[in-house]
PQR file of N, CA, C, O and H, with PARSE charges and radii, in Angstrom:
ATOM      1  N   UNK A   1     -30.284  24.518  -1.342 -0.4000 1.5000
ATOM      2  CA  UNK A   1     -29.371  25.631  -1.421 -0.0000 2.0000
ATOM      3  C   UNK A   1     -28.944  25.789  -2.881  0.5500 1.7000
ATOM      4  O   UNK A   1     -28.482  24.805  -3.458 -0.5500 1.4000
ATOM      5  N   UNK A   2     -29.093  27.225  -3.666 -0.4000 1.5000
ATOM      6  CA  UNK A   2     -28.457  27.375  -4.360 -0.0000 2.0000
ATOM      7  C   UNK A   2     -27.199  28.318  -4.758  0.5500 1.7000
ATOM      8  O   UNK A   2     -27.041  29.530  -4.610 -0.5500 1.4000
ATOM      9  H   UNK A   2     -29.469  28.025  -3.197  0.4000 1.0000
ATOM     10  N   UNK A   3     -26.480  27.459  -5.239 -0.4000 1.5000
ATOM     11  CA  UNK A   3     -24.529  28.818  -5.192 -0.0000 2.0000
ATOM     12  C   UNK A   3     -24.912  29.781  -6.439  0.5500 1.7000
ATOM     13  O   UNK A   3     -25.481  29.612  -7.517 -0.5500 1.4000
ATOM     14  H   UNK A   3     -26.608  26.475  -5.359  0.4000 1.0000
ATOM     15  N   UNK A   4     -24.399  30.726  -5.851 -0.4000 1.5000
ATOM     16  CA  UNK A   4     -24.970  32.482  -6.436 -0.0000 2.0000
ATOM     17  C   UNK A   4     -23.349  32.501  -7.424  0.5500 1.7000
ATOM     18  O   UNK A   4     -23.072  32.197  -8.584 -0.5500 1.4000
ATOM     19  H   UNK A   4     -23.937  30.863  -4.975  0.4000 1.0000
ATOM     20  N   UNK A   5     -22.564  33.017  -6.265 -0.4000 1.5000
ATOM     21  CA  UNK A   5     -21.216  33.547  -7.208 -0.0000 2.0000
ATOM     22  C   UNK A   5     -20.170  33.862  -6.063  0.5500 1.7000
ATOM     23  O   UNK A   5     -20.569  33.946  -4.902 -0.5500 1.4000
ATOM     24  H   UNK A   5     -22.789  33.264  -5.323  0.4000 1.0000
ATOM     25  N   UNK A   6     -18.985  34.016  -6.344 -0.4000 1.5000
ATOM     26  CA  UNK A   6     -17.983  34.369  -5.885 -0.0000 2.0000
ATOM     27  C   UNK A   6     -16.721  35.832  -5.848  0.5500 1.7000
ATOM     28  O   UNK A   6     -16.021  36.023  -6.843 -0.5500 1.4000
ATOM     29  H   UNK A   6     -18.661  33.947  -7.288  0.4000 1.0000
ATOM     30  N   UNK A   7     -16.622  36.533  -4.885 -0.4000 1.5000
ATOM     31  CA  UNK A   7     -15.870  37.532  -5.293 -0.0000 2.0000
ATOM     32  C   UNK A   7     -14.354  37.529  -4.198  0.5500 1.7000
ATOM     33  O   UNK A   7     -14.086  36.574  -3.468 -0.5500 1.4000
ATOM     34  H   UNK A   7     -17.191  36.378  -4.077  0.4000 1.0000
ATOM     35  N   UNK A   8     -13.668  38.547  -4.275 -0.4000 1.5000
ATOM     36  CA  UNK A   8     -12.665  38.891  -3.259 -0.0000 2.0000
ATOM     37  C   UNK A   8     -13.371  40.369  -2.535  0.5500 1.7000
ATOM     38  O   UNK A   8     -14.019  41.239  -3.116 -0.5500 1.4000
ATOM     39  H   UNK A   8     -13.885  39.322  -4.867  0.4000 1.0000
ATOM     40  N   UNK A   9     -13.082  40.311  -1.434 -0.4000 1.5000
ATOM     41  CA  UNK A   9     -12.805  41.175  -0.655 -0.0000 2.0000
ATOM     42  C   UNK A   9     -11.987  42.923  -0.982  0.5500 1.7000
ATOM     43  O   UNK A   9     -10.800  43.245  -1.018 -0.5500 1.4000
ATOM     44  H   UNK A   9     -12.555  39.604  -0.962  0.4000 1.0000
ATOM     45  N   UNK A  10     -12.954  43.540  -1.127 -0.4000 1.5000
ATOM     46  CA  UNK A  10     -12.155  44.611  -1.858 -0.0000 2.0000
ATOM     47  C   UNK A  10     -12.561  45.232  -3.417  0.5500 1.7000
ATOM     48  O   UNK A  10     -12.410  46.294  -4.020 -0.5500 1.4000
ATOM     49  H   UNK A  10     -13.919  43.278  -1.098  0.4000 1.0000
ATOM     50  N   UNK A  11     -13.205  43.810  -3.689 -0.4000 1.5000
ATOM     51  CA  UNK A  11     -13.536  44.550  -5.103 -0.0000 2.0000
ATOM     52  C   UNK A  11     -14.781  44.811  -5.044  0.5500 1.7000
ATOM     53  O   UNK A  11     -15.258  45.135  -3.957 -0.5500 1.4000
ATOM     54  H   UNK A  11     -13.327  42.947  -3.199  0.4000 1.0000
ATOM     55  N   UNK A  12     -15.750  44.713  -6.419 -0.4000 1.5000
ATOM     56  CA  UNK A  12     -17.012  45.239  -6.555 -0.0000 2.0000
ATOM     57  C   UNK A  12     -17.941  43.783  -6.416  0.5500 1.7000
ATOM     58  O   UNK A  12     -17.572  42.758  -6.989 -0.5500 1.4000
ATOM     59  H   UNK A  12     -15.363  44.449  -7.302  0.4000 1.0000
ATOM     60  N   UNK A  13     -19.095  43.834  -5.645 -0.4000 1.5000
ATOM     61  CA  UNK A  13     -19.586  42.872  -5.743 -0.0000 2.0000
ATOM     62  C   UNK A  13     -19.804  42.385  -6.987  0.5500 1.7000
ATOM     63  O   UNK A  13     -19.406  43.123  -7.889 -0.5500 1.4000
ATOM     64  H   UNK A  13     -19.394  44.667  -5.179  0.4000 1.0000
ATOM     65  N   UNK A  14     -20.337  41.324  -7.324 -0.4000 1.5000
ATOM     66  CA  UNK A  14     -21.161  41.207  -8.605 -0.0000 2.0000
ATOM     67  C   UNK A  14     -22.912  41.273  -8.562  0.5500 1.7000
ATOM     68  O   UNK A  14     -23.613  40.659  -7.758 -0.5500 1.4000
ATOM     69  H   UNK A  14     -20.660  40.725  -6.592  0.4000 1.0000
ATOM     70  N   UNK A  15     -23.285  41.977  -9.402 -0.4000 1.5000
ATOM     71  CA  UNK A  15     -24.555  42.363  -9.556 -0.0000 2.0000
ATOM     72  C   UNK A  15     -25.829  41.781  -9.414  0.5500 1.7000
ATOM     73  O   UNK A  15     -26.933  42.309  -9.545 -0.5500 1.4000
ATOM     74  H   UNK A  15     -22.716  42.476 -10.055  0.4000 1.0000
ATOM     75  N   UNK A  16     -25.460  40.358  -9.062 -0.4000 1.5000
ATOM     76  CA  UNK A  16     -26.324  39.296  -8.315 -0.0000 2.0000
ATOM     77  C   UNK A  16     -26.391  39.218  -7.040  0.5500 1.7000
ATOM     78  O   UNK A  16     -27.090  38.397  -6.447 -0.5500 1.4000
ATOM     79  H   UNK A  16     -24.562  39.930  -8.956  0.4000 1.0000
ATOM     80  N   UNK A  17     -25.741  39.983  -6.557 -0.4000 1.5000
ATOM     81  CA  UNK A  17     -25.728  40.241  -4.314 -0.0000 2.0000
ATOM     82  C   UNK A  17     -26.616  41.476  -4.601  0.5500 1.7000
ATOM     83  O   UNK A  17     -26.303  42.476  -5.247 -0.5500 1.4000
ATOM     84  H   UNK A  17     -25.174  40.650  -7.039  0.4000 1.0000
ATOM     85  N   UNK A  18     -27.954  41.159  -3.902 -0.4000 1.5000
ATOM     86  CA  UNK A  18     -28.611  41.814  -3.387 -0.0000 2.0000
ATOM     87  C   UNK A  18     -28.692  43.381  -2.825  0.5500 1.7000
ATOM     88  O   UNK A  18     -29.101  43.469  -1.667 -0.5500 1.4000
ATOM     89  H   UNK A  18     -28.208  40.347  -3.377  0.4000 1.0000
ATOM     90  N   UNK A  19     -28.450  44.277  -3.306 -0.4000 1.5000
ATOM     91  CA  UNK A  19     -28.637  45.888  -2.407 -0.0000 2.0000
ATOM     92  C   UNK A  19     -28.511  45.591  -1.607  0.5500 1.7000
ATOM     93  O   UNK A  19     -27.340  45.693  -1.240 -0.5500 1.4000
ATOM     94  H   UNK A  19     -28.118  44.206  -4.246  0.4000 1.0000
ATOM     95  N   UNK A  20     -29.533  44.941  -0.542 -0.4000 1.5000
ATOM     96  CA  UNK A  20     -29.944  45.029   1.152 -0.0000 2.0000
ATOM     97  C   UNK A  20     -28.731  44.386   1.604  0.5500 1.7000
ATOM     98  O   UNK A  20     -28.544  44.393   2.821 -0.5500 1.4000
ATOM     99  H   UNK A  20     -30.484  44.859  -0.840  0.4000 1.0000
ATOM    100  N   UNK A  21     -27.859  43.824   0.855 -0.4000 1.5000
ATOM    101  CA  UNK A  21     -26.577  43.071   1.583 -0.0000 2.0000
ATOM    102  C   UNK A  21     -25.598  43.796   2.022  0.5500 1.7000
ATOM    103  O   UNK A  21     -24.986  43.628   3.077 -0.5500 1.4000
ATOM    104  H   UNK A  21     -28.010  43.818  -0.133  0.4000 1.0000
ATOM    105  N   UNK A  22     -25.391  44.818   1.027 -0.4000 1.5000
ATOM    106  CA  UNK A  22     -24.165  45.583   0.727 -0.0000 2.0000
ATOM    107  C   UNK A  22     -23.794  46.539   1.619  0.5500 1.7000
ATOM    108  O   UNK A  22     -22.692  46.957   1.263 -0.5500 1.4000
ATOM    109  H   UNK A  22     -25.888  44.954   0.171  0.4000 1.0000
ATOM    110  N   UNK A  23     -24.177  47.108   2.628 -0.4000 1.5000
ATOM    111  CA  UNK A  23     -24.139  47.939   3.337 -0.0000 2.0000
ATOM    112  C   UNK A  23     -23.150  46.900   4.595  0.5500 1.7000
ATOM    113  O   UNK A  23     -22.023  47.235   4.959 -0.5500 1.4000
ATOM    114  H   UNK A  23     -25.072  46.769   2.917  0.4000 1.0000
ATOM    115  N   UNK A  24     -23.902  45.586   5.122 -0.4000 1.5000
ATOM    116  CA  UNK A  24     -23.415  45.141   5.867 -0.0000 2.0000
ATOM    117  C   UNK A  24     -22.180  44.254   5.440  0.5500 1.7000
ATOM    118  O   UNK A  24     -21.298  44.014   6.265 -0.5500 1.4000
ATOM    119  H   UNK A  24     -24.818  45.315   4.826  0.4000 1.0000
ATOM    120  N   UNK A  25     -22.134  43.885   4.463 -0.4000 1.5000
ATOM    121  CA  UNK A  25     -21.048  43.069   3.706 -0.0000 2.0000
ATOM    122  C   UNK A  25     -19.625  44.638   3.485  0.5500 1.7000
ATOM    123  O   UNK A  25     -18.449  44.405   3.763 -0.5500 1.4000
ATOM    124  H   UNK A  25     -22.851  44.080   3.793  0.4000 1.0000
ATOM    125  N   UNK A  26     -19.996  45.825   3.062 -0.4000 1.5000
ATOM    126  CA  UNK A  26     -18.931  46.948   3.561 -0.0000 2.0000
ATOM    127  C   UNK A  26     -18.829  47.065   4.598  0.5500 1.7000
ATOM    128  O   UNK A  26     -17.700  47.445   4.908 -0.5500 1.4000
ATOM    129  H   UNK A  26     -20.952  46.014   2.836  0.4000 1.0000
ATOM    130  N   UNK A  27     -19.698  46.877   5.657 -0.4000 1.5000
ATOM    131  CA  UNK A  27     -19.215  47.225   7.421 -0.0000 2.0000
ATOM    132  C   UNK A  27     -18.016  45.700   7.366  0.5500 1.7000
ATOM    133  O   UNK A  27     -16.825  45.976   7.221 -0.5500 1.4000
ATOM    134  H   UNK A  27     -20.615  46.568   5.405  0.4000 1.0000
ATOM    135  N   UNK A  28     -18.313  44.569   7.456 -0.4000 1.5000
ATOM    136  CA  UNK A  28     -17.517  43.156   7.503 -0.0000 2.0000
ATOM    137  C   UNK A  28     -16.447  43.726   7.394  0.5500 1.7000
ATOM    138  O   UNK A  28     -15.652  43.877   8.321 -0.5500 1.4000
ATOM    139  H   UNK A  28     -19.280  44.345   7.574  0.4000 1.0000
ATOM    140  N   UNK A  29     -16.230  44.270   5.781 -0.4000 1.5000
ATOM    141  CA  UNK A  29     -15.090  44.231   5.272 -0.0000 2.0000
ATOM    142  C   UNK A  29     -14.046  45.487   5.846  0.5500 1.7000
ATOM    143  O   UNK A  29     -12.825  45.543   5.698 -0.5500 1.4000
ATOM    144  H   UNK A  29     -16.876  44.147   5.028  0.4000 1.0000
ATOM    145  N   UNK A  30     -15.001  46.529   6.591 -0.4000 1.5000
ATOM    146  CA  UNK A  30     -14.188  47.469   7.152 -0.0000 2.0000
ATOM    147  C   UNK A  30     -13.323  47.171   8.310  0.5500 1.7000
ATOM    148  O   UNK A  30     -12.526  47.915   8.882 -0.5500 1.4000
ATOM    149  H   UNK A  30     -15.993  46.483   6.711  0.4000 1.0000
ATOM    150  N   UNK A  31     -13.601  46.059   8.523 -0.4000 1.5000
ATOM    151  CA  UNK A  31     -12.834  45.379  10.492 -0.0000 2.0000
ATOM    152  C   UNK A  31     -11.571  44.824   9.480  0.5500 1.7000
ATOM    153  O   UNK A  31     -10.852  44.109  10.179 -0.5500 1.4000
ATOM    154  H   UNK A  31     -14.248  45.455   8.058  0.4000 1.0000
ATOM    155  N   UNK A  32     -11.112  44.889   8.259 -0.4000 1.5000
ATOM    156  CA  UNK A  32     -10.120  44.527   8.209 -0.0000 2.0000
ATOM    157  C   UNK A  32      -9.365  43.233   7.231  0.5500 1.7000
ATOM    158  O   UNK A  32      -8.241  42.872   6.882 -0.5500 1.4000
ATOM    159  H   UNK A  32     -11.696  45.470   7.692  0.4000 1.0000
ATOM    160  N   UNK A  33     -11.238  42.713   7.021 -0.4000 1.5000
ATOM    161  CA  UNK A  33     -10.811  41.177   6.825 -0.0000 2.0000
ATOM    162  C   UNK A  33     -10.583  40.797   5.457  0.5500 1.7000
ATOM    163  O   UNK A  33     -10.796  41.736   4.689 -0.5500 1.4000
ATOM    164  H   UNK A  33     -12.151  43.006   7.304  0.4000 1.0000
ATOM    165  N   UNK A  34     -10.238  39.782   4.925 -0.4000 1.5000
ATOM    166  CA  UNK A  34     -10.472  39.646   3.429 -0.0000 2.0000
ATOM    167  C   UNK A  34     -10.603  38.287   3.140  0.5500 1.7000
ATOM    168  O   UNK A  34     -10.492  37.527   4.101 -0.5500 1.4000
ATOM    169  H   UNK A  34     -10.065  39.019   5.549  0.4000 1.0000
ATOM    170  N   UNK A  35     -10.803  37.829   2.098 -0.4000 1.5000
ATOM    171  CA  UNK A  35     -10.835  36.294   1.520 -0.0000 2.0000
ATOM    172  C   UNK A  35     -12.170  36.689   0.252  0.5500 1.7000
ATOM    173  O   UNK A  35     -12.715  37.612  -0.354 -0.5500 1.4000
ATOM    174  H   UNK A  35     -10.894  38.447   1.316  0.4000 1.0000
ATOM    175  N   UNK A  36     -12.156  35.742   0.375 -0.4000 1.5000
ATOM    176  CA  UNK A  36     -13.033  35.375  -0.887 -0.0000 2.0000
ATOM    177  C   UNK A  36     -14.695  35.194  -0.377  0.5500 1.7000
ATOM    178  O   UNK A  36     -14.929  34.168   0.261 -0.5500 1.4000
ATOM    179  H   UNK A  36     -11.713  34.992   0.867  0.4000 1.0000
ATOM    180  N   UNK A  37     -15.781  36.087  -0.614 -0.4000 1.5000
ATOM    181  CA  UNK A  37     -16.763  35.965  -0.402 -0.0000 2.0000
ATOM    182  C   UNK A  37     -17.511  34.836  -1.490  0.5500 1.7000
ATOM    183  O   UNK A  37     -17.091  34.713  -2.641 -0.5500 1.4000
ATOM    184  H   UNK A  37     -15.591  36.921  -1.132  0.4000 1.0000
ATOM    185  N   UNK A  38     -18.329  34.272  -1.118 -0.4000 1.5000
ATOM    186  CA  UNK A  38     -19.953  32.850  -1.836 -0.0000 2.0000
ATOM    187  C   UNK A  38     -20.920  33.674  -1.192  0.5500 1.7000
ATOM    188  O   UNK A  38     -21.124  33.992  -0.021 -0.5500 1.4000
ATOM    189  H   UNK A  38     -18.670  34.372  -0.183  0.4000 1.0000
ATOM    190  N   UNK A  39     -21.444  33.923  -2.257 -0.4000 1.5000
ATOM    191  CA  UNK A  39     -23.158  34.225  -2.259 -0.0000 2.0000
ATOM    192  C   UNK A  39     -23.915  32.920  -2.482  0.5500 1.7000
ATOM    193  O   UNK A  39     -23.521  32.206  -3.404 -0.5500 1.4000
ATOM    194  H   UNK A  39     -21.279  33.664  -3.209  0.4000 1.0000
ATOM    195  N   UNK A  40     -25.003  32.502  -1.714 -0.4000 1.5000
ATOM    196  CA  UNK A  40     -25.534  31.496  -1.709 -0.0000 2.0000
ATOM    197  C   UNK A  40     -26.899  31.638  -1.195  0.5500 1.7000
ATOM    198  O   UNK A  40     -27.120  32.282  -0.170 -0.5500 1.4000
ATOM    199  H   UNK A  40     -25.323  33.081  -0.964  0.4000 1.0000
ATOM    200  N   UNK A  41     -27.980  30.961  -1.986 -0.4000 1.5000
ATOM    201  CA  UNK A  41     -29.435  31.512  -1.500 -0.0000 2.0000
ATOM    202  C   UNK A  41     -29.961  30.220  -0.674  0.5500 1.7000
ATOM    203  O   UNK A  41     -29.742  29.172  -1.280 -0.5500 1.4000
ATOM    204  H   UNK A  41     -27.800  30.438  -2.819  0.4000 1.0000
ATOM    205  N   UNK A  42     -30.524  30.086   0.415 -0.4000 1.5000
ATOM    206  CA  UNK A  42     -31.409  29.058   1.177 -0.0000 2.0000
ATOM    207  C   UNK A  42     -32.515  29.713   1.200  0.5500 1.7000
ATOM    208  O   UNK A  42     -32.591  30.890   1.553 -0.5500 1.4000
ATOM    209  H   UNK A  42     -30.701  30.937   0.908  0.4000 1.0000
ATOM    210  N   UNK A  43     -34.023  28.613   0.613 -0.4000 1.5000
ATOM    211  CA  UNK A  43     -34.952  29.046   1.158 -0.0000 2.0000
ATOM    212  C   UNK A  43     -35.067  30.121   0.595  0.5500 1.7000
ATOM    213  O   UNK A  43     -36.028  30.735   1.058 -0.5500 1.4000
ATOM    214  H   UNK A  43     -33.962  27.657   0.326  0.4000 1.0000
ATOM    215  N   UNK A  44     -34.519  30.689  -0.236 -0.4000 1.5000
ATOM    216  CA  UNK A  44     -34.649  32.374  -1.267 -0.0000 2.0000
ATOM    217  C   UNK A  44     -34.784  33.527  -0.655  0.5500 1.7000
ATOM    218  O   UNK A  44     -35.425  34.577  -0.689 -0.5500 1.4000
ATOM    219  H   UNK A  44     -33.738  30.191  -0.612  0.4000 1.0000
ATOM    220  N   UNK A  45     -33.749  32.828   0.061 -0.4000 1.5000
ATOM    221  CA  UNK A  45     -33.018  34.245   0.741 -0.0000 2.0000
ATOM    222  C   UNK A  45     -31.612  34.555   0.796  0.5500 1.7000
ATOM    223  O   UNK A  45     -31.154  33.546   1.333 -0.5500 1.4000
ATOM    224  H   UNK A  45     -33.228  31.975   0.088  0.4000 1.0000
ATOM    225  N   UNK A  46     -30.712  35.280   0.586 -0.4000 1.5000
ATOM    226  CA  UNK A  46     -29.407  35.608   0.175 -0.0000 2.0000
ATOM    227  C   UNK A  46     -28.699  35.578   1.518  0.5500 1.7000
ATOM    228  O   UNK A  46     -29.035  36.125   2.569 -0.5500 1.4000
ATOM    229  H   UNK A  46     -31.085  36.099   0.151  0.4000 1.0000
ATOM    230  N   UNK A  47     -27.171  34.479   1.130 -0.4000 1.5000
ATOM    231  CA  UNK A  47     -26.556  34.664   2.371 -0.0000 2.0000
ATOM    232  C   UNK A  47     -25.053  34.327   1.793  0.5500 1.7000
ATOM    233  O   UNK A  47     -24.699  33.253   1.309 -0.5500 1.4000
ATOM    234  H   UNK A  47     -26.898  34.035   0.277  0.4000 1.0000
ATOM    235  N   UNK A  48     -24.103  35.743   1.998 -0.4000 1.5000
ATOM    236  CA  UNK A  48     -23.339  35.966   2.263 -0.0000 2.0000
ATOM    237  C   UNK A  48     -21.923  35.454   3.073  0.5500 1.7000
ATOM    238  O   UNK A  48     -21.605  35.900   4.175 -0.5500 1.4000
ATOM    239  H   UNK A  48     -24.390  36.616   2.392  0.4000 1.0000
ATOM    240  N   UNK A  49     -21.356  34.720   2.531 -0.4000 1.5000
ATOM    241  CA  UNK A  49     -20.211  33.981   3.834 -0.0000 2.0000
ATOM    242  C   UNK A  49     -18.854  34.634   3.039  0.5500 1.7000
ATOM    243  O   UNK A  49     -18.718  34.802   1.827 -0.5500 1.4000
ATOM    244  H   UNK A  49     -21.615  34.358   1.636  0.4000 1.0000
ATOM    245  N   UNK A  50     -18.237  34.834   3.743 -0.4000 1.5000
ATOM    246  CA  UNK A  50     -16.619  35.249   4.276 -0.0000 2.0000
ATOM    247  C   UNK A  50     -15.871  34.350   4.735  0.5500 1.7000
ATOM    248  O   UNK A  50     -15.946  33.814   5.841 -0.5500 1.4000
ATOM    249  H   UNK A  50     -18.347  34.697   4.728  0.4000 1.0000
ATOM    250  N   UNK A  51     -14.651  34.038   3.361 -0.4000 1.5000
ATOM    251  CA  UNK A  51     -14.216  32.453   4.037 -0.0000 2.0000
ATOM    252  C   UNK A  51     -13.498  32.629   5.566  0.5500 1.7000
ATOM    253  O   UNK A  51     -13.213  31.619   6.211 -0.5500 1.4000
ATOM    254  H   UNK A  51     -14.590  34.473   2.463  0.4000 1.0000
ATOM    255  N   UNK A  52     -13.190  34.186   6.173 -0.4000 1.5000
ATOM    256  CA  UNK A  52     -12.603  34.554   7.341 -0.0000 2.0000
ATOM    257  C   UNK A  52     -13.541  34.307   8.138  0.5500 1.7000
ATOM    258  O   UNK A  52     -13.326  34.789   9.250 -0.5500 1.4000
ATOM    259  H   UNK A  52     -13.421  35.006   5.650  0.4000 1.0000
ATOM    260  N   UNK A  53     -14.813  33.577   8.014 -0.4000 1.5000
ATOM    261  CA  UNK A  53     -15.441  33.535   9.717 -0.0000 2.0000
ATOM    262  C   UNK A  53     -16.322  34.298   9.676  0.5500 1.7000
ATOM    263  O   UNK A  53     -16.553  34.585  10.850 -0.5500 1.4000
ATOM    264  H   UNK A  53     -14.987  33.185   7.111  0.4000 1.0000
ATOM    265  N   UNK A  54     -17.489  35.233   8.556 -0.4000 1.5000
ATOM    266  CA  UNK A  54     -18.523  36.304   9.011 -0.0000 2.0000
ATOM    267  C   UNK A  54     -19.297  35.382   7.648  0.5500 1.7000
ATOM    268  O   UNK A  54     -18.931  34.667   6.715 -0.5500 1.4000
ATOM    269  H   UNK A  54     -17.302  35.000   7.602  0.4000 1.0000
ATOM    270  N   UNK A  55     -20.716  35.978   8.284 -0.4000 1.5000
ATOM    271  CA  UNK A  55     -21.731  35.559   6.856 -0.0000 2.0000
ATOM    272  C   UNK A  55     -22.426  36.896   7.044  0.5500 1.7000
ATOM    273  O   UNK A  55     -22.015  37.632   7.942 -0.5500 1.4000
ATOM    274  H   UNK A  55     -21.013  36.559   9.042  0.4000 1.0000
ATOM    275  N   UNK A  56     -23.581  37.329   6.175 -0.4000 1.5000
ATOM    276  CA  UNK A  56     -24.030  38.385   6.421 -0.0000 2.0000
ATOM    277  C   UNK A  56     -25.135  37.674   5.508  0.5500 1.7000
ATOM    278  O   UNK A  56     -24.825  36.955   4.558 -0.5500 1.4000
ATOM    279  H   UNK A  56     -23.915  36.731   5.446  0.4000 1.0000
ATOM    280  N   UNK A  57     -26.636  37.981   5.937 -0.4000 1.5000
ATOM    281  CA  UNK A  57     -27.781  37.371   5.468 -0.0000 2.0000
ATOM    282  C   UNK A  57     -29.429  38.107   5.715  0.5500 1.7000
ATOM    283  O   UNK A  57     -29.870  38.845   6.597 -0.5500 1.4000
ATOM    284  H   UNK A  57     -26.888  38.565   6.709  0.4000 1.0000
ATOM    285  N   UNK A  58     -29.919  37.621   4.726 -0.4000 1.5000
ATOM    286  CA  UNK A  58     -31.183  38.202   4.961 -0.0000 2.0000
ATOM    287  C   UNK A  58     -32.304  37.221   5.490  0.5500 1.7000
ATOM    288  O   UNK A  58     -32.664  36.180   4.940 -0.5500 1.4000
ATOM    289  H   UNK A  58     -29.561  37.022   4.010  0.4000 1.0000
ATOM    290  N   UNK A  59     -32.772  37.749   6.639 -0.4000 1.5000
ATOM    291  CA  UNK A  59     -34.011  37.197   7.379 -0.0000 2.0000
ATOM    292  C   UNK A  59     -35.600  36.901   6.902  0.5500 1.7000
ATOM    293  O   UNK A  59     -36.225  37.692   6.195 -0.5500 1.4000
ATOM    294  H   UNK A  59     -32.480  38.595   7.085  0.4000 1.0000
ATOM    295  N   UNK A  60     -35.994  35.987   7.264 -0.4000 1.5000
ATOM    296  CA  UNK A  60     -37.157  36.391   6.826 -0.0000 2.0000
ATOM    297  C   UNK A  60     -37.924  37.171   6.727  0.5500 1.7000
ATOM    298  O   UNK A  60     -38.548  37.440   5.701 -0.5500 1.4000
ATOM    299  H   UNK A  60     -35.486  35.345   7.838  0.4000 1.0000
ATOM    300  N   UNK A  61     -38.043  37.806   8.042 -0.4000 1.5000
ATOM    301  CA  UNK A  61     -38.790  39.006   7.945 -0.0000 2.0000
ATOM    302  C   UNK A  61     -37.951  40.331   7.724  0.5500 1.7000
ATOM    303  O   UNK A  61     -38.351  41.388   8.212 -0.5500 1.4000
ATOM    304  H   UNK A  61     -37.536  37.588   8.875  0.4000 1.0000
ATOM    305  N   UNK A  62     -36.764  40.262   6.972 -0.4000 1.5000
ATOM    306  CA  UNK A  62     -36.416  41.690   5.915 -0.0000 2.0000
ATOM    307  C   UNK A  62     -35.348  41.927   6.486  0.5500 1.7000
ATOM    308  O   UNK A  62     -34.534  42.601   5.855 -0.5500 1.4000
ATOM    309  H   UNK A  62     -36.439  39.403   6.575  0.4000 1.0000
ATOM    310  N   UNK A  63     -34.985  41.453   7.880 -0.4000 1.5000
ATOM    311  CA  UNK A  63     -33.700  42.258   8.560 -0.0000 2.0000
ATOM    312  C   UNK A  63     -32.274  41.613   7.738  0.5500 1.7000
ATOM    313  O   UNK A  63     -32.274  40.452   7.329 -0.5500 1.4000
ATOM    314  H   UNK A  63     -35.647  40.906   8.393  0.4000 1.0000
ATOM    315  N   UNK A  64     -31.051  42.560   7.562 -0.4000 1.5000
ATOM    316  CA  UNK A  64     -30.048  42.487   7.263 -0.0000 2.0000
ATOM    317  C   UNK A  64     -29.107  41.710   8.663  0.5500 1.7000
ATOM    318  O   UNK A  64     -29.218  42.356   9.705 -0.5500 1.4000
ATOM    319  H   UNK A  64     -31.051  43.503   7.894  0.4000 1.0000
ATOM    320  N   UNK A  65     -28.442  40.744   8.740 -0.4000 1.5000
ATOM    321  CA  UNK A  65     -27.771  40.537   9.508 -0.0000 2.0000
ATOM    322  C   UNK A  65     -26.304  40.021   9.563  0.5500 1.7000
ATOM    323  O   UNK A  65     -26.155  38.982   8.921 -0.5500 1.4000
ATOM    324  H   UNK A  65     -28.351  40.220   7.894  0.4000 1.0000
ATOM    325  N   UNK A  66     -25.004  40.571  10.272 -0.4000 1.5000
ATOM    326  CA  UNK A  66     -23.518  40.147  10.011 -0.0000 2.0000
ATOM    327  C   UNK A  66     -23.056  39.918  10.912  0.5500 1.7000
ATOM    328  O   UNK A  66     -22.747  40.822  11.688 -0.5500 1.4000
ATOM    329  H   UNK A  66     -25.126  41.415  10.794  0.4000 1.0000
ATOM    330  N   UNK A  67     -22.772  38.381  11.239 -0.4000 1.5000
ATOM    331  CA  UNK A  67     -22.110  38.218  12.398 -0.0000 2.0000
ATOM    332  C   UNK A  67     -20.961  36.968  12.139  0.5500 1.7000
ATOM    333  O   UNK A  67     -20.854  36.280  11.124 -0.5500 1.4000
ATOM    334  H   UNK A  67     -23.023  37.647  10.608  0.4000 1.0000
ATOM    335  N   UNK A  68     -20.282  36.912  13.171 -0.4000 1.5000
ATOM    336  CA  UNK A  68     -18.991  35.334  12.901 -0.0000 2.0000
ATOM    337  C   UNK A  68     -19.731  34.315  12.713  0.5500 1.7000
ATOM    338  O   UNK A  68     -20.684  34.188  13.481 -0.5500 1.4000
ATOM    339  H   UNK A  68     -20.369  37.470  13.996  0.4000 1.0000
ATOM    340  N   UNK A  69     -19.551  33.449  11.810 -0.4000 1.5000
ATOM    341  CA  UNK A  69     -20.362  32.413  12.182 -0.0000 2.0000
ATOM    342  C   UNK A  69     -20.342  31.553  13.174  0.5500 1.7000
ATOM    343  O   UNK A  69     -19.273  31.508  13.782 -0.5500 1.4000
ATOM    344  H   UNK A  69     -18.777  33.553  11.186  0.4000 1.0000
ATOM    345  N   UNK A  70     -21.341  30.721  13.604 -0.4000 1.5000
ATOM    346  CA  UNK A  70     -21.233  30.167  14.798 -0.0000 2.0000
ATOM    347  C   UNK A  70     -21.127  28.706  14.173  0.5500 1.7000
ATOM    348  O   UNK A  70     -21.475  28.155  13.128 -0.5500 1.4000
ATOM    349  H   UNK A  70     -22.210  30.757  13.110  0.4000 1.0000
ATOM    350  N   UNK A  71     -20.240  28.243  15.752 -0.4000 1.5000
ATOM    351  CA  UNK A  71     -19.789  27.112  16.509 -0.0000 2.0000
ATOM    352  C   UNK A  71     -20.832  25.601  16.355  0.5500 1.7000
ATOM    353  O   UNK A  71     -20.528  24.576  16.966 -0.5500 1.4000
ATOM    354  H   UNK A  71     -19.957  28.690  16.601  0.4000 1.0000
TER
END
């Protein structure tokens, strides 16, 4: 795993989060939530966590995905 960068909730990402993220990382943030987002790559692929409980990540095969994290 490597650590990307860090932002808040609300502001502008930083220019190292991926396009394909951003769409679902603005839906997250529209339910309300905030904290401090980590960008972090596994496997060289970009994944997104929300210290409130959501990650939002890219699949191998291309799909965008945002859900709570699990248990």
């Amino acid at each position: 795993m490597q650590l990307g960068t860090r932002w808040a909730t609300g502001s502008d990402a930083p220019a190292s989060v991926p396009a394909e993220l951003l769409p679902a990382i603005a839906e997250v943030e529209g339910r309300g939530l905030s904290g401090m987002w980590t960008l972090t790559w596994l496997e060289g692929r970009p994944i997104a966590e929300l210290d409130a409980g959501w990650e939002v990540l890219l699949t191998a095969s291309g799909d965008v995905i945002a859900r709570p994290f699990e248990d």
